[in-house]
BALOBA-1460 file (C-alpha; in Angstrom, 3 decimals):
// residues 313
<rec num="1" residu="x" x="-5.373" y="5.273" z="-1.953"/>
<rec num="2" residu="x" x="-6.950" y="5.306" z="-5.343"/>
<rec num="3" residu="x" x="-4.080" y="3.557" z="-6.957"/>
<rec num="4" residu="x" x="-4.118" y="0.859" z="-4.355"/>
<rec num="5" residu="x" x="-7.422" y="0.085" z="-4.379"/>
<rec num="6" residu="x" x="-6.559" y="-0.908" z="-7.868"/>
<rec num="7" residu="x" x="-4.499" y="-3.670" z="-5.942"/>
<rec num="8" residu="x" x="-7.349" y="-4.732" z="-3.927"/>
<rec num="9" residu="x" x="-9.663" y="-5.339" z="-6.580"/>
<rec num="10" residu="x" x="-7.255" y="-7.191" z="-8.945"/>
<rec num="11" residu="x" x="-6.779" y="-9.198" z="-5.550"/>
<rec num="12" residu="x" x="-10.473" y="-10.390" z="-5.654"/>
<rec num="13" residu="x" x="-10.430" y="-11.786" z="-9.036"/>
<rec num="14" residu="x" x="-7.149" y="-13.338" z="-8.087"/>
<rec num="15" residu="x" x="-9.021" y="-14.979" z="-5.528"/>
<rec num="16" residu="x" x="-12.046" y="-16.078" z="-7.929"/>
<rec num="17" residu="x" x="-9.907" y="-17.200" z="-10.475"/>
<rec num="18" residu="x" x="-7.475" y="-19.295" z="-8.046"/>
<rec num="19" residu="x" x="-10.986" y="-20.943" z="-7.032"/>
<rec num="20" residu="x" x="-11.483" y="-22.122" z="-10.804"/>
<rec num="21" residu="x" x="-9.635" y="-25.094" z="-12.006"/>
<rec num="22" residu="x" x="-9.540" y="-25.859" z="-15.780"/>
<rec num="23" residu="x" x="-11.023" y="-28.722" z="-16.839"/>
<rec num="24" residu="x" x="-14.035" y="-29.055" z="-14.401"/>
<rec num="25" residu="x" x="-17.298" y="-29.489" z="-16.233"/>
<rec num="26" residu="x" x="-18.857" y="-28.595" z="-12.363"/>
<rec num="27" residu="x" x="-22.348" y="-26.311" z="-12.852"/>
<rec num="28" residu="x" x="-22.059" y="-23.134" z="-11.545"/>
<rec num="29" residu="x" x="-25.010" y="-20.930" z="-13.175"/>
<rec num="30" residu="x" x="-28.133" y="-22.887" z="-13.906"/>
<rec num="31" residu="x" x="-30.444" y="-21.349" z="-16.270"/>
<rec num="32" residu="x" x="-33.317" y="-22.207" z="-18.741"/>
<rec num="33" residu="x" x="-30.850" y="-21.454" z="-21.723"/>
<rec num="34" residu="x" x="-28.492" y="-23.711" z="-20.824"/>
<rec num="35" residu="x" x="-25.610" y="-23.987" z="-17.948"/>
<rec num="36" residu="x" x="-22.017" y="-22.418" z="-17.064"/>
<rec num="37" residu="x" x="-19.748" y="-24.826" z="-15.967"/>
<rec num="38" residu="x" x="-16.484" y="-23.912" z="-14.266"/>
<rec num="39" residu="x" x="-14.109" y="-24.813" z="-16.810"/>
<rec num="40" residu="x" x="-16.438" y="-22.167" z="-18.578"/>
<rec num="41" residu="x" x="-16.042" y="-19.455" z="-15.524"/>
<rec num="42" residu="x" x="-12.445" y="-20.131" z="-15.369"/>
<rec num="43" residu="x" x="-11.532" y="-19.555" z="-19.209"/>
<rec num="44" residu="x" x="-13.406" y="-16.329" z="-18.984"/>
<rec num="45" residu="x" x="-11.930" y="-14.776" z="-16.193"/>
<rec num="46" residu="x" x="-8.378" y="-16.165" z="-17.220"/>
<rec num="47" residu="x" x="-8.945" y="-14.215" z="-20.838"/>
<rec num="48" residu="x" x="-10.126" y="-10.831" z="-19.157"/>
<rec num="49" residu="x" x="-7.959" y="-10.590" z="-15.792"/>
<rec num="50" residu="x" x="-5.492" y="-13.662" z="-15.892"/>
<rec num="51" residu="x" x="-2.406" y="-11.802" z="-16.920"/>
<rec num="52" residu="x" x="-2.570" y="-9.118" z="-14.469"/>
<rec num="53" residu="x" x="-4.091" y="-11.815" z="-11.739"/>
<rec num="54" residu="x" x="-1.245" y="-13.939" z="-11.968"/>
<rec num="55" residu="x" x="1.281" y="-11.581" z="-11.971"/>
<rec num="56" residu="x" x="-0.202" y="-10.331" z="-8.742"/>
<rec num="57" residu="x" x="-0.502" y="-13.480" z="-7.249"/>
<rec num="58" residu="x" x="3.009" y="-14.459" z="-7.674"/>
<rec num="59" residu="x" x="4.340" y="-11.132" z="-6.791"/>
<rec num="60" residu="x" x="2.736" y="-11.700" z="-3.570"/>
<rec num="61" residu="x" x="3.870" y="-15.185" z="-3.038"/>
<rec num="62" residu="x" x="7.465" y="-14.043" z="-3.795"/>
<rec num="63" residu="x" x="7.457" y="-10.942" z="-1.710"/>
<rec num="64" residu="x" x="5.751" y="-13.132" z="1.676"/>
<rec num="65" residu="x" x="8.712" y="-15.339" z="1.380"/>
<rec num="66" residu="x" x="11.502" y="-12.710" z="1.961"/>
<rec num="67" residu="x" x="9.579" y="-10.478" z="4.416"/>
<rec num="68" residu="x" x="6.900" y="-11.170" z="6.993"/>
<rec num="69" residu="x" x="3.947" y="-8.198" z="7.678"/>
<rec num="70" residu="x" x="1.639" y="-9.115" z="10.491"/>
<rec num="71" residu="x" x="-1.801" y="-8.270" z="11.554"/>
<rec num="72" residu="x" x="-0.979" y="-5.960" z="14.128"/>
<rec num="73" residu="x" x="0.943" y="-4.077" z="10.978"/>
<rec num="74" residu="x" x="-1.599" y="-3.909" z="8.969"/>
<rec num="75" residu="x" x="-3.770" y="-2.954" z="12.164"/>
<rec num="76" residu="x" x="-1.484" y="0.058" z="13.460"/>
<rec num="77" residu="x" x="-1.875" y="1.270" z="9.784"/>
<rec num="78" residu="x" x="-6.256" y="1.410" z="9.674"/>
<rec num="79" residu="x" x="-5.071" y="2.743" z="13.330"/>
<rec num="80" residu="x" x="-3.447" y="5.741" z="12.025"/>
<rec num="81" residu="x" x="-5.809" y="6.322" z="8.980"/>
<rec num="82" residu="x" x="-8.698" y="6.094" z="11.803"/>
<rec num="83" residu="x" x="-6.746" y="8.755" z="14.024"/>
<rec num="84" residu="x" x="-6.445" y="11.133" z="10.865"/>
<rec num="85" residu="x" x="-9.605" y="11.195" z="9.285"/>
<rec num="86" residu="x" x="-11.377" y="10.366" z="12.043"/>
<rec num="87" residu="x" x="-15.516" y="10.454" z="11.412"/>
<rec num="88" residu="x" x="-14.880" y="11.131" z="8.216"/>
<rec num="89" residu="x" x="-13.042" y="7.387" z="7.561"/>
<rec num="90" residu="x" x="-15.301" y="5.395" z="6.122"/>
<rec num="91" residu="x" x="-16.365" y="7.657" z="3.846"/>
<rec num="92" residu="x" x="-12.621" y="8.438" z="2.911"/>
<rec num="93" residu="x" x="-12.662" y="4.434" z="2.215"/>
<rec num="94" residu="x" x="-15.998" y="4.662" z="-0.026"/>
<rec num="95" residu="x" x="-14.546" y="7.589" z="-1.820"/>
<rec num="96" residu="x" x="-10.790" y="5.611" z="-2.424"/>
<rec num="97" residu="x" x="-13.022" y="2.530" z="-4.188"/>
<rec num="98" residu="x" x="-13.211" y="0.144" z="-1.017"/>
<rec num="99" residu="x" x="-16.211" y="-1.788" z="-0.151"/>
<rec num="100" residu="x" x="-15.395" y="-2.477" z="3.632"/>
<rec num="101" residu="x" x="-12.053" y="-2.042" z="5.719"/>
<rec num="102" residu="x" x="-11.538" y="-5.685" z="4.976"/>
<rec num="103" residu="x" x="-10.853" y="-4.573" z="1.146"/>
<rec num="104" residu="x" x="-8.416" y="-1.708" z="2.964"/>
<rec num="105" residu="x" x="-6.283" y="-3.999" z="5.072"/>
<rec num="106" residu="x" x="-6.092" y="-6.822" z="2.011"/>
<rec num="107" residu="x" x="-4.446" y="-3.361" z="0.166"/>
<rec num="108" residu="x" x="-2.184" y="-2.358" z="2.994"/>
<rec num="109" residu="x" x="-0.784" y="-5.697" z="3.262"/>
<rec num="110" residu="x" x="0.063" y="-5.831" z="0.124"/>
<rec num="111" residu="x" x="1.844" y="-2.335" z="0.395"/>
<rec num="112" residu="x" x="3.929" y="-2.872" z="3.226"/>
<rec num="113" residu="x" x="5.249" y="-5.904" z="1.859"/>
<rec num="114" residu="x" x="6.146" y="-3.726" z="-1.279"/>
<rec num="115" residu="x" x="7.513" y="-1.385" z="1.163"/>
<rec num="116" residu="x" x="9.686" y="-3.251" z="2.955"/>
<rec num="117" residu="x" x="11.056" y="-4.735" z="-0.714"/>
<rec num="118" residu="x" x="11.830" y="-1.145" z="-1.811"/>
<rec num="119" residu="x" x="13.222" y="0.040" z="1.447"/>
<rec num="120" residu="x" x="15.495" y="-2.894" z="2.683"/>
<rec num="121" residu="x" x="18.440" y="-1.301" z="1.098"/>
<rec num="122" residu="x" x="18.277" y="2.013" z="2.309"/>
<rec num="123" residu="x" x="20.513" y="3.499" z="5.409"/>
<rec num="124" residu="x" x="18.988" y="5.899" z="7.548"/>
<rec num="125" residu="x" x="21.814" y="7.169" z="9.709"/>
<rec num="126" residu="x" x="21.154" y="8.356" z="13.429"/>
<rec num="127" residu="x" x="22.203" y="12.040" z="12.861"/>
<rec num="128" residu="x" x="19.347" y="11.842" z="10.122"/>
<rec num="129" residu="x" x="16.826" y="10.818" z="12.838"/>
<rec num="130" residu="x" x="17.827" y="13.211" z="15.258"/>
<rec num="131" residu="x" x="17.721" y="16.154" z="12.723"/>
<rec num="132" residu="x" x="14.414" y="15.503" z="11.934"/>
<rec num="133" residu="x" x="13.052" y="15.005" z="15.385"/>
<rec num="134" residu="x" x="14.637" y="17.952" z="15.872"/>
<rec num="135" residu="x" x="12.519" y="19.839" z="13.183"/>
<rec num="136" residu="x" x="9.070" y="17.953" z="14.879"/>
<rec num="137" residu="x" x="9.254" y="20.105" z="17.800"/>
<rec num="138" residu="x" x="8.759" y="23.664" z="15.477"/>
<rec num="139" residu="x" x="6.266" y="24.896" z="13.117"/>
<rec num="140" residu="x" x="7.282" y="27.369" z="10.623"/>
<rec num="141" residu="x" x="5.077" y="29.908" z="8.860"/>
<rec num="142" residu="x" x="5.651" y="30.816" z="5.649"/>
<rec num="143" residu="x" x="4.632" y="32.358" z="1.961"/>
<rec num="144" residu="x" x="5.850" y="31.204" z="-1.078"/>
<rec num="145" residu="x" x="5.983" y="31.967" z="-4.980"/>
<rec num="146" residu="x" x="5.405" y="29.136" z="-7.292"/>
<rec num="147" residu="x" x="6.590" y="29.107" z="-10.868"/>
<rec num="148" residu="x" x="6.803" y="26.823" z="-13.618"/>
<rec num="149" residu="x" x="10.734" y="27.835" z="-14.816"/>
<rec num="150" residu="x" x="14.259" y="28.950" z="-13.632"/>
<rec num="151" residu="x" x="14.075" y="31.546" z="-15.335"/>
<rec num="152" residu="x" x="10.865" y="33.366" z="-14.590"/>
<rec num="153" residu="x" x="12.419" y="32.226" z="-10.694"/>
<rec num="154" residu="x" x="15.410" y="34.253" z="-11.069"/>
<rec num="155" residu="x" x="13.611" y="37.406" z="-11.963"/>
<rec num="156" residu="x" x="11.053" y="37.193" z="-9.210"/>
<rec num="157" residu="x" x="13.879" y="36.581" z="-7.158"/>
<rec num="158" residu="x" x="15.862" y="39.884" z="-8.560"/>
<rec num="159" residu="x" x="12.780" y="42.056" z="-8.080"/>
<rec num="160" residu="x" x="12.347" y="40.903" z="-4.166"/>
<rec num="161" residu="x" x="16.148" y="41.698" z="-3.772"/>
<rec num="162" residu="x" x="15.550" y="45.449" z="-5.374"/>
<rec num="163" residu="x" x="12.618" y="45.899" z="-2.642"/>
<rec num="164" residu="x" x="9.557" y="44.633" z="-3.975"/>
<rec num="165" residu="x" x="6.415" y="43.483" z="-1.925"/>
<rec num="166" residu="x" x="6.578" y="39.598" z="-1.737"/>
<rec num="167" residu="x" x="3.123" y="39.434" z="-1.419"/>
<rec num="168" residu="x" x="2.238" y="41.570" z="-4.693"/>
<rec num="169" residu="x" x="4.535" y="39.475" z="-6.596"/>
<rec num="170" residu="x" x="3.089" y="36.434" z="-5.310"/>
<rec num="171" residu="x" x="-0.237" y="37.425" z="-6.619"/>
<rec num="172" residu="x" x="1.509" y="38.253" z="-10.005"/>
<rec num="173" residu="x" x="3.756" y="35.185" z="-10.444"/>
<rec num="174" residu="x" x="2.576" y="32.299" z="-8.093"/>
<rec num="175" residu="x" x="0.563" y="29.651" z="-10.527"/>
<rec num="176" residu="x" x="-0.929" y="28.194" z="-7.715"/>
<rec num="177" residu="x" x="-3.750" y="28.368" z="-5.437"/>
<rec num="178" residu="x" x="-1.913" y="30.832" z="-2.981"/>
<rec num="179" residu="x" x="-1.700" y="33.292" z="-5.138"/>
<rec num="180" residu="x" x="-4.870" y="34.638" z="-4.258"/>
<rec num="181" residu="x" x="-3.532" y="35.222" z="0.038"/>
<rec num="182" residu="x" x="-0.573" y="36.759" z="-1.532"/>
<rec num="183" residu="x" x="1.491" y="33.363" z="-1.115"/>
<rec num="184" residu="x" x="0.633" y="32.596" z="2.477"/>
<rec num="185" residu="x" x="0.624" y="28.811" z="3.556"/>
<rec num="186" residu="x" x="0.123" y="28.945" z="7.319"/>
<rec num="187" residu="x" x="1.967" y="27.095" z="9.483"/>
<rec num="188" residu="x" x="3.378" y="23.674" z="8.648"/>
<rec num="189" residu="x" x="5.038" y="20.831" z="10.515"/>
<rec num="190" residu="x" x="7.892" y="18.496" z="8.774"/>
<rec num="191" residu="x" x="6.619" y="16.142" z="6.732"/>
<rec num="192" residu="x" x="3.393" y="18.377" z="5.297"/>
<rec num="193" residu="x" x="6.059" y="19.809" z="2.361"/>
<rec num="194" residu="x" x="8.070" y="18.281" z="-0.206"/>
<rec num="195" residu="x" x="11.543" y="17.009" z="0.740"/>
<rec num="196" residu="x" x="13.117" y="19.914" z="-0.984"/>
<rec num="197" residu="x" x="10.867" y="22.346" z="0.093"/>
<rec num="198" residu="x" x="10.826" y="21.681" z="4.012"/>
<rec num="199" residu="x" x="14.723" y="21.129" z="3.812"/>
<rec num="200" residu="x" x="15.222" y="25.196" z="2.395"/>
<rec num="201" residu="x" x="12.314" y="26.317" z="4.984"/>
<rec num="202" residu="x" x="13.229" y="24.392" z="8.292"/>
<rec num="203" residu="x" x="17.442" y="25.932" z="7.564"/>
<rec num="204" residu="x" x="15.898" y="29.640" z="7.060"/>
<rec num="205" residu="x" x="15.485" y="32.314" z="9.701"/>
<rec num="206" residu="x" x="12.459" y="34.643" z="10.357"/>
<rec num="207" residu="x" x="12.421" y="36.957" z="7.802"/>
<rec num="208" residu="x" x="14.829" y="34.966" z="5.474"/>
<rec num="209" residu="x" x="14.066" y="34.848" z="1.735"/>
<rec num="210" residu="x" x="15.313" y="31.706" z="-0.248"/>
<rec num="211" residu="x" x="17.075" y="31.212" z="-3.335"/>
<rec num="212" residu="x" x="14.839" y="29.397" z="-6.166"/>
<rec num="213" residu="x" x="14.118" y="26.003" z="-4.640"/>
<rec num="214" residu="x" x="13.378" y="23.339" z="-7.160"/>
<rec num="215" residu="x" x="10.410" y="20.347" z="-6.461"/>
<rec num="216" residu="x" x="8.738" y="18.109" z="-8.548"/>
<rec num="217" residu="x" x="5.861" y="21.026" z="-8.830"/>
<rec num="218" residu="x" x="8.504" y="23.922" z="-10.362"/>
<rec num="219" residu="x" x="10.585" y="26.142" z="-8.715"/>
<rec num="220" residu="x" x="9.240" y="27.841" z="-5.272"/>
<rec num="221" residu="x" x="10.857" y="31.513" z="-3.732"/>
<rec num="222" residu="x" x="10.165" y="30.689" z="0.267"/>
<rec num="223" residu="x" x="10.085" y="33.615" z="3.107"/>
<rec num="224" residu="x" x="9.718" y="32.209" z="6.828"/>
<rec num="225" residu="x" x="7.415" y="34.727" z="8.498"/>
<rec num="226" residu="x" x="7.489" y="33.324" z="11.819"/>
<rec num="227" residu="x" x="9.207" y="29.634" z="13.677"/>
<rec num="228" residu="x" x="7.284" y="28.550" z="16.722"/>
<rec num="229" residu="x" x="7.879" y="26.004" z="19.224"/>
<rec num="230" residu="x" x="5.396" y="23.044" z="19.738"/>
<rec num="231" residu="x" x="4.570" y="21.353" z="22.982"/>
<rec num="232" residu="x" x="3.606" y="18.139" z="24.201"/>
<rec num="233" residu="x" x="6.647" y="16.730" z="21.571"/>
<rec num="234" residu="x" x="7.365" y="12.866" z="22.298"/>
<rec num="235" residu="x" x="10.028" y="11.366" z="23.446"/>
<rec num="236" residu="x" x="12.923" y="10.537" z="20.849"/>
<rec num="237" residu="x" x="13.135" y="7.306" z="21.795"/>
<rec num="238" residu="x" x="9.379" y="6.825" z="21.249"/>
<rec num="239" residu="x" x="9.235" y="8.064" z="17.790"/>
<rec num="240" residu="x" x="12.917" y="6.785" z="16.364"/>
<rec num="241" residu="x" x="11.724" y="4.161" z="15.036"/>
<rec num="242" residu="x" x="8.338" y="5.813" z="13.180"/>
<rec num="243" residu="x" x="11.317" y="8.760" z="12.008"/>
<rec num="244" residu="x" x="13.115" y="6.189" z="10.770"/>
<rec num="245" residu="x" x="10.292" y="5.024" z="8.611"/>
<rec num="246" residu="x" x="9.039" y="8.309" z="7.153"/>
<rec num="247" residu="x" x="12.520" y="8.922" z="6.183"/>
<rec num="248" residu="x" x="13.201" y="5.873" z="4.581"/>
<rec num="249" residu="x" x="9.647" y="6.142" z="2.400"/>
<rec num="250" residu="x" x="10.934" y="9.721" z="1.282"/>
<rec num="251" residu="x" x="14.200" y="8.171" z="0.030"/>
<rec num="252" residu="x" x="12.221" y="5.577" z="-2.262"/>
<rec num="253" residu="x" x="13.199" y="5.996" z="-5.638"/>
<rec num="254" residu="x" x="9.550" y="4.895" z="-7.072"/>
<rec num="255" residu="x" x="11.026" y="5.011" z="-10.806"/>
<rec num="256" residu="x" x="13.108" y="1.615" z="-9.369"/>
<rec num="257" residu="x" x="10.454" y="0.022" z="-7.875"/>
<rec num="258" residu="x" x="9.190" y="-1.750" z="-11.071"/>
<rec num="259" residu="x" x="12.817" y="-2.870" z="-11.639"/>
<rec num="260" residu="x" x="13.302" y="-3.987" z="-8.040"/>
<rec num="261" residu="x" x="9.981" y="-6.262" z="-7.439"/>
<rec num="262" residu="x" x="10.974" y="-7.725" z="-11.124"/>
<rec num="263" residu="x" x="14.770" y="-8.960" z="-9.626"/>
<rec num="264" residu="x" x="13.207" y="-10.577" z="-6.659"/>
<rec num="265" residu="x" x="11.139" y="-12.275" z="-8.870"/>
<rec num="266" residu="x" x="13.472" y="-13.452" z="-11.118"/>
<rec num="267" residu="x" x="15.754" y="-14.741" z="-8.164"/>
<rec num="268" residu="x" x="12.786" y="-16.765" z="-7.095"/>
<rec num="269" residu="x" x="13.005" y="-19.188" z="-10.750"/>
<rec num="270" residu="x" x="8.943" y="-18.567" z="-11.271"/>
<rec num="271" residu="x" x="7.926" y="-21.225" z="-13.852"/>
<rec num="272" residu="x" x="4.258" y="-20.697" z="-15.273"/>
<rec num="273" residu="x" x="2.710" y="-23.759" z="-16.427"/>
<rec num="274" residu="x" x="0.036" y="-21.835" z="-18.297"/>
<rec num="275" residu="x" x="0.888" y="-21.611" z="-21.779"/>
<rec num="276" residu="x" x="-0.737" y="-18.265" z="-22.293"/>
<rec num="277" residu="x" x="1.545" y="-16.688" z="-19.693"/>
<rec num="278" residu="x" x="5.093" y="-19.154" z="-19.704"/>
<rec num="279" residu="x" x="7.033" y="-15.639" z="-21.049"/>
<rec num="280" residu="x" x="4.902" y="-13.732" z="-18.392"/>
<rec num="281" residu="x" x="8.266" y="-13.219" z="-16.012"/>
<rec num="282" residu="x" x="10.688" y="-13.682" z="-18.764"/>
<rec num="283" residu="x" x="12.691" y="-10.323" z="-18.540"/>
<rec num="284" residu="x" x="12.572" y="-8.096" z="-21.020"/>
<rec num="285" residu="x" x="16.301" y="-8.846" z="-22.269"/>
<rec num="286" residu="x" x="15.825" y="-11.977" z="-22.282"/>
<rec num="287" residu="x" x="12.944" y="-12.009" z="-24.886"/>
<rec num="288" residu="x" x="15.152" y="-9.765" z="-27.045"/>
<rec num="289" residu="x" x="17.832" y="-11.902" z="-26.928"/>
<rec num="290" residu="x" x="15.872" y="-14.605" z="-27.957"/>
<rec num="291" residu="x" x="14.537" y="-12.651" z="-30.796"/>
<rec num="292" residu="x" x="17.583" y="-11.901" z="-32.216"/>
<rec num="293" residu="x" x="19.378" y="-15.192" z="-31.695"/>
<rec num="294" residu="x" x="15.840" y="-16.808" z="-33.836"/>
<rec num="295" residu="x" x="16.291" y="-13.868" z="-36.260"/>
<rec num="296" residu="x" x="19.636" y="-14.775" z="-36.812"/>
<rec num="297" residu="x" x="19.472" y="-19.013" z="-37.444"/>
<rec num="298" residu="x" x="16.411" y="-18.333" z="-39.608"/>
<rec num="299" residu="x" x="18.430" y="-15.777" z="-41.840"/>
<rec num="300" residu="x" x="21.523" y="-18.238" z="-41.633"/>
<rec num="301" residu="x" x="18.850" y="-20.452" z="-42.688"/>
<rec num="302" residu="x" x="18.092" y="-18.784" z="-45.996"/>
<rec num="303" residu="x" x="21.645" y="-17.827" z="-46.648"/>
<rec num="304" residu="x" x="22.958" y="-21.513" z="-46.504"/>
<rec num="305" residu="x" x="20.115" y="-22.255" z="-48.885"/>
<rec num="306" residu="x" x="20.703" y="-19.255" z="-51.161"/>
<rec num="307" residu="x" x="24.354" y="-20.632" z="-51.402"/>
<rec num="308" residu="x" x="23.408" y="-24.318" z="-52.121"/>
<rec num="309" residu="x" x="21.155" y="-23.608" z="-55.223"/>
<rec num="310" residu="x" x="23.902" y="-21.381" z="-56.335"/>
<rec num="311" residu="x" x="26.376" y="-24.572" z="-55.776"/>
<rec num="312" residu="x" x="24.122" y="-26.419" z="-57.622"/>
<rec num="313" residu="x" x="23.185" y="-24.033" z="-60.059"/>
């Protein structure tokens, strides 16, 4: 939430600075040392925020073009965020850096339009939804033994097969928190862990240990203590859709995401009249290209002259 309420407060100068309009000599600050006309406002705020303003601002206007998010979206999503933190919401929102749940939904907007840009092109077959509803209706308990390499994995992973106490070596090895309850997690539900992680744990039986599993926080040893059916599971039919969703978000490949808002852009022909910012969209490429194509004339430049004095010479 903290890197989105980035978004929402780039949004409010975006909204400031699309008020200004250069060249108006209108008053906008009176005071007995003189005034501060809008042309005045408007330069300012175009020197400090106008880059990343109008980059926002277009992204925006690009992305509402090719998909549509509606209030009710944006509502469903403050829905949920109410349901899970319940009491404790508005403070969540204080604590993420917004001013009002006005400030939230102008964020979550702008996410889910991002969302459904980075998602469009991924296929989420049935037999993936079903799996995973599937794996809603258990919750497995479980320890686990955290470590940074392969290698220190792999001997952990030798001493539990010659007998050792997987709790004693969690409170040896693990680096993290756990460590200190000899590894023990509780009970979790799909979608608390990391892909990788719940994939190794929800295909284990009681009592099972794991090879070295590998996430984005270092390799994790996993023992299921104990699987337990849930009740009160919805319907599949109520849920697909949701499922279909949460798996789709796990299959985003953030490192693209840059690169994929960037082509949409560029397939919309963005031309900035503001001289400060014409090369704002200009891809990167491009701009090289350029570069080296000016690099080149000039030093064809020199060498044509560099041959002519010799001529003459």
């Amino acid at each position: 939430m903290k890197k989105l309420a980035t978004l929402a407060i780039a949004t409010a100068s975006a909204l400031t600075l699309a008020a200004c309009s250069s060249g108006d000599s209108e008053t906008v600050v009176e005071t007995s040392a003189g005034n501060i006309t809008k042309e005045e406002f408007y330069e300012e705020l175009k020197d400090r925020y106008g880059e990343e303003v109008l980059s926002e601002l277009v992204t925006v206007k690009v992305l509402e073009d090719k998909y549509e998010v509606t209030d009710d979206m944006v509502q469903a999503e403050i829905d949920k965020a109410k349901e899970q933190f319940g009491e404790n919401f508005d403070m969540v929102l204080m604590q993420s850096g917004f001013e009002s749940e006005e400030d939230y939904a102008d964020v979550l907007y702008i996410s889910l339009l991002q969302e459904q840009a980075l998602s469009e092109d991924i296929e989420i077959t049935e037999e993936e939804i079903k799996e995973h509803y599937e794996r809603t209706k258990y919750e497995i308990d479980a320890q686990h033994i955290l470590v940074e390499d392969e290698e220190t994995a792999l001997e952990v992973k030798e001493k539990l097969d010659d007998g050792e106490d997987f709790g004693e070596l969690a409170a040896e090895y693990s680096m993290d928190g756990t460590a200190q309850d000899e590894g023990n997690l509780g009970y979790f539900s799909t979608g608390q862990m990391v892909p990788e992680f719940e994939e190794a744990a929800y295909n284990m039986e009681v009592g099972e240990i794991s090879d070295p599993v590998q996430t984005t926080y270092g390799y994790h040893i996993i023992k299921v203590n104990d699987i337990r059916e849930l009740e009160d599971v919805e319907e599949f039919e109520d849920v697909k859709d949701d499922i279909r969703r949460e798996l789709q978000i796990s299959k985003m490949d953030m490192s693209q995401a840059a690169s994929k808002i960037d082509s949409i852009i560029q397939e919309a022909d963005v031309d900035v009249k503001i001289k400060e910012f014409e090369d704002l969209f200009t891809p990167a490429e491009q701009e090289e290209q350029t570069g080296e194509e000016g690099s080149g004339e000039e030093t064809g430049d020199e060498d044509s002259e560099e041959k002519d004095e010799e001529a003459k010479g």
